[in-house]
Residue frames as qw, qx, qy, qz and C-alpha x, y, z in Angstrom:
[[0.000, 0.889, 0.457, 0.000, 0.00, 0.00, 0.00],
 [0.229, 0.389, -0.192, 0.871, 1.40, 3.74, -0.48],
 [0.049, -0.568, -0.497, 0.653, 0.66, 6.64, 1.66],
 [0.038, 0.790, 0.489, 0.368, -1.79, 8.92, 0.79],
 [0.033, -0.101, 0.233, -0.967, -1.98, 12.92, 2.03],
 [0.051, 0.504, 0.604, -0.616, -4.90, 14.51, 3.72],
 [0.270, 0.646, 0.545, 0.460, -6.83, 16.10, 1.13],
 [0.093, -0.955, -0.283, -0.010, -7.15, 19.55, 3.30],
 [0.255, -0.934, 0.233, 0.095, -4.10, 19.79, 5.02],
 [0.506, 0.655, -0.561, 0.012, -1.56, 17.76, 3.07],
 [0.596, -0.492, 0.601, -0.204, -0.38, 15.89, 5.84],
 [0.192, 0.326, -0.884, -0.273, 1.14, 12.25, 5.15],
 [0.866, -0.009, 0.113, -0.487, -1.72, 9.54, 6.06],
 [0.179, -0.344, 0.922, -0.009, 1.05, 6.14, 6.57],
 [0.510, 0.151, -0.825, -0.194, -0.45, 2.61, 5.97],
 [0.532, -0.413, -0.728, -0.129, -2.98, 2.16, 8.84],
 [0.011, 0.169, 0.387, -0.906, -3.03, 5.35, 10.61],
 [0.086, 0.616, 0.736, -0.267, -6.18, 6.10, 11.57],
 [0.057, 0.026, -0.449, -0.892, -7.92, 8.14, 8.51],
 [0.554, 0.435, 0.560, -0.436, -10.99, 8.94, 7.06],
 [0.320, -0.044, 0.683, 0.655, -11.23, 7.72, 3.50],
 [0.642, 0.642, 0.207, -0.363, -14.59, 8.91, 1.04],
 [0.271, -0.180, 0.753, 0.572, -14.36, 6.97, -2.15],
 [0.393, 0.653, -0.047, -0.646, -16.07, 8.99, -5.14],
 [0.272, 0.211, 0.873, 0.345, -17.40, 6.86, -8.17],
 [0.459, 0.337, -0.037, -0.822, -19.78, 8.21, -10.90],
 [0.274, 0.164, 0.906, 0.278, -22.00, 5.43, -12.77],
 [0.343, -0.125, -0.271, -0.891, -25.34, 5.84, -14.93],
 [0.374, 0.276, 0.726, -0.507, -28.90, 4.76, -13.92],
 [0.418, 0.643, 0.371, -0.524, -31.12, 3.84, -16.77],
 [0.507, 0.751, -0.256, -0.336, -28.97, 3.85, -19.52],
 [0.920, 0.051, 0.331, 0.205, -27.33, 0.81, -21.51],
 [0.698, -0.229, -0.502, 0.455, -24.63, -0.01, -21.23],
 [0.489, -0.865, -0.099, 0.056, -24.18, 1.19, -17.92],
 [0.485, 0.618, -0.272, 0.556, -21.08, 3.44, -17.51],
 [0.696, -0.583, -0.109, 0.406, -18.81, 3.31, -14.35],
 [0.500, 0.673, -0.408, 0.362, -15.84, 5.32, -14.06],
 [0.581, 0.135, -0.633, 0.493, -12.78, 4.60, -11.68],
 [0.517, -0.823, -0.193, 0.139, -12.84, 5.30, -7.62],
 [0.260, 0.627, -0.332, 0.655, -11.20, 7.95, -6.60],
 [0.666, -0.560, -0.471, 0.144, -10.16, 7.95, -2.87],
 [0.245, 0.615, -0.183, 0.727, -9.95, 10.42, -1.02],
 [0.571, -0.170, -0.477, 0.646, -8.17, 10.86, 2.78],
 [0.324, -0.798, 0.098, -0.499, -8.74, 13.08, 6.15],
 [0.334, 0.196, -0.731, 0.562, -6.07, 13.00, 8.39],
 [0.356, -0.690, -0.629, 0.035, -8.62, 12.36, 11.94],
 [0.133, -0.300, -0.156, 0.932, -7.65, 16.51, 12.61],
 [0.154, 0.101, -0.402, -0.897, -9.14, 17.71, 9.65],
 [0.283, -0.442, -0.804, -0.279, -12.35, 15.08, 10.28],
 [0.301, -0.373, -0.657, 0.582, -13.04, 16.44, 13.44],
 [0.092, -0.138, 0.046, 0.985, -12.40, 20.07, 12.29],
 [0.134, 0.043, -0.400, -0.905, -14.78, 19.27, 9.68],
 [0.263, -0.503, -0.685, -0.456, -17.47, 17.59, 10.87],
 [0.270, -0.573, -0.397, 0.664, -17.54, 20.01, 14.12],
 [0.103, -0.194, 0.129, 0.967, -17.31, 22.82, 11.87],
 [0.356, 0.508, 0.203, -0.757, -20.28, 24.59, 9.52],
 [0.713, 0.366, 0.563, 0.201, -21.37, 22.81, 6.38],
 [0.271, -0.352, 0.453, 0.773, -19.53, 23.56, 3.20],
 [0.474, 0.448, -0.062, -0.756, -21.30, 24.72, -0.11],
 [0.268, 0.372, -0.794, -0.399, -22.28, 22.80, -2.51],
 [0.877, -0.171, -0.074, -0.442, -24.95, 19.56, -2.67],
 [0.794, 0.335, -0.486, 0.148, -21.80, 17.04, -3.08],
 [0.221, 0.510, -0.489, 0.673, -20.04, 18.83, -0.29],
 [0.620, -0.357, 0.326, -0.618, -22.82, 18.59, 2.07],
 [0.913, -0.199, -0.201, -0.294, -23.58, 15.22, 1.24],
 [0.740, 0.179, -0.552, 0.340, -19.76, 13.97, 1.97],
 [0.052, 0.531, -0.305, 0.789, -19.91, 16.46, 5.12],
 [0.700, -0.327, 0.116, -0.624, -22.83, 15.00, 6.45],
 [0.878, 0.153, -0.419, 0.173, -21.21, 11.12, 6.06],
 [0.400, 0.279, -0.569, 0.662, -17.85, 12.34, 7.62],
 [0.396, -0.489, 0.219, -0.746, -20.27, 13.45, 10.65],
 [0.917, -0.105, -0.234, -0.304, -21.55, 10.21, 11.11],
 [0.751, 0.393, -0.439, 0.296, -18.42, 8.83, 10.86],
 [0.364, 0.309, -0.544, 0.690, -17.14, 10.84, 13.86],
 [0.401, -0.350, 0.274, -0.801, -19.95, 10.84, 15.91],
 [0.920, 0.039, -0.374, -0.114, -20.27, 7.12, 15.64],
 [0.860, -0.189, -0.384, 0.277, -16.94, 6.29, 17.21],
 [0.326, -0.940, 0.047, 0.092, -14.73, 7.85, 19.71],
 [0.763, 0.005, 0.337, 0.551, -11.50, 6.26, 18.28],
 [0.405, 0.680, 0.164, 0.588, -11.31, 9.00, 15.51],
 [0.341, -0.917, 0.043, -0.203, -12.13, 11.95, 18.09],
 [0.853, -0.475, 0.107, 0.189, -9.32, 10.06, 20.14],
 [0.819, -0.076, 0.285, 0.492, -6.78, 10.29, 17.72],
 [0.126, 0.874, 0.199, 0.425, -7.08, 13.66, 16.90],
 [0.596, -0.794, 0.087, -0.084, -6.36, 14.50, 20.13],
 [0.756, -0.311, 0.332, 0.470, -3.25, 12.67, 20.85],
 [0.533, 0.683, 0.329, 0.376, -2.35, 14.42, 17.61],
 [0.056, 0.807, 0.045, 0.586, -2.67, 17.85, 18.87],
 [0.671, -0.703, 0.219, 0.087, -0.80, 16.80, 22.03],
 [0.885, 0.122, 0.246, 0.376, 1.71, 16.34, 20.18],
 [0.253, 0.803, 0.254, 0.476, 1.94, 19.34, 18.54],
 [0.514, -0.812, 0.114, -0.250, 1.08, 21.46, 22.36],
 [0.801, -0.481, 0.129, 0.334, 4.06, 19.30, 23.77],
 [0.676, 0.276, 0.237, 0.641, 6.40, 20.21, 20.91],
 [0.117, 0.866, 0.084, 0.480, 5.73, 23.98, 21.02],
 [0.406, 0.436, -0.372, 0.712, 8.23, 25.88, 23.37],
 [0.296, -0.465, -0.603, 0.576, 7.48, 27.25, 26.95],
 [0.091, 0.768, 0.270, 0.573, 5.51, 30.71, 26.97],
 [0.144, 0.380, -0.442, 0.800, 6.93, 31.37, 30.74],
 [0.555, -0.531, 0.175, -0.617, 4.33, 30.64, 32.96],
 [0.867, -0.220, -0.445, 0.049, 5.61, 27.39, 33.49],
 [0.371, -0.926, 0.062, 0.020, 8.72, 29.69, 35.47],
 [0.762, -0.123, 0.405, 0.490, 11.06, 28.84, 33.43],
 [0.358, 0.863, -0.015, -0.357, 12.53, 31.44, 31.40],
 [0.732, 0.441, 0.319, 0.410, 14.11, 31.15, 27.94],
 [0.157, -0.494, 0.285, 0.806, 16.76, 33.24, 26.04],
 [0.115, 0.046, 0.700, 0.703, 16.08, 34.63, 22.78],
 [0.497, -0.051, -0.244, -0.831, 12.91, 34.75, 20.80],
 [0.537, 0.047, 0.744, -0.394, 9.82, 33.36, 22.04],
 [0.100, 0.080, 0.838, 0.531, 8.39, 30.66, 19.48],
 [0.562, 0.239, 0.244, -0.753, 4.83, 30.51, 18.17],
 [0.392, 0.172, 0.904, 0.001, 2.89, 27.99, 16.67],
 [0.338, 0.357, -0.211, -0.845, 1.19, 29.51, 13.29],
 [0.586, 0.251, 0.770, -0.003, -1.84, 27.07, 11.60]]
């Protein structure tokens, strides 16, 4: 298997990290012969699910419908929610001291820009 990126935020998306996939097929209805075309799959690192199904629906009928899935999706299990998290502890641990721990730092304080 390769890795895949995150469709929003680019991120990498390994070989059985916890992801959300939507896989996007067009076919006809009604009309001999019937015409498939390939799946496309497409990846959310479990930030960007969260983000997005916590966030406001996006425009669009397509958009909503995959928006309204990826909700499910996270509101179904906690596992996703879960790994997010540990994510963005990651991140929070990795960012520098801001002083209130009472430890003080030379130089420039850092920041953390999304």
């Amino acid at each position: 298997m390769e890795n895949t990126f995150c469709l929003r935020c680019n991120r990498e998306i390994q070989s059985g990290q916890k992801s959300v996939a939507v896989y996007l097929f067009a076919q006809t209805v009604g009309v001999r012969p019937r015409q498939k075309s390939s799946a496309q799959r497409i990846s959310f690192c479990p930030q960007c699910s969260v983000s997005l199904a916590m966030g406001p629906p996006p425009e669009g009928a397509l958009n909503i419908a995959a928006w309204q899935m990826i909700r499910d999706l996270v509101g179904a299990d906690p596992s996703l929610n879960q790994a997010a998290w540990e994510a963005l502890n990651g991140v929070v641990n990795a960012l520098p001291a801001t002083g209130t721990d009472g430890a003080t730092r030379q130089g420039n304080a850092g920041y953390f820009e999304f």
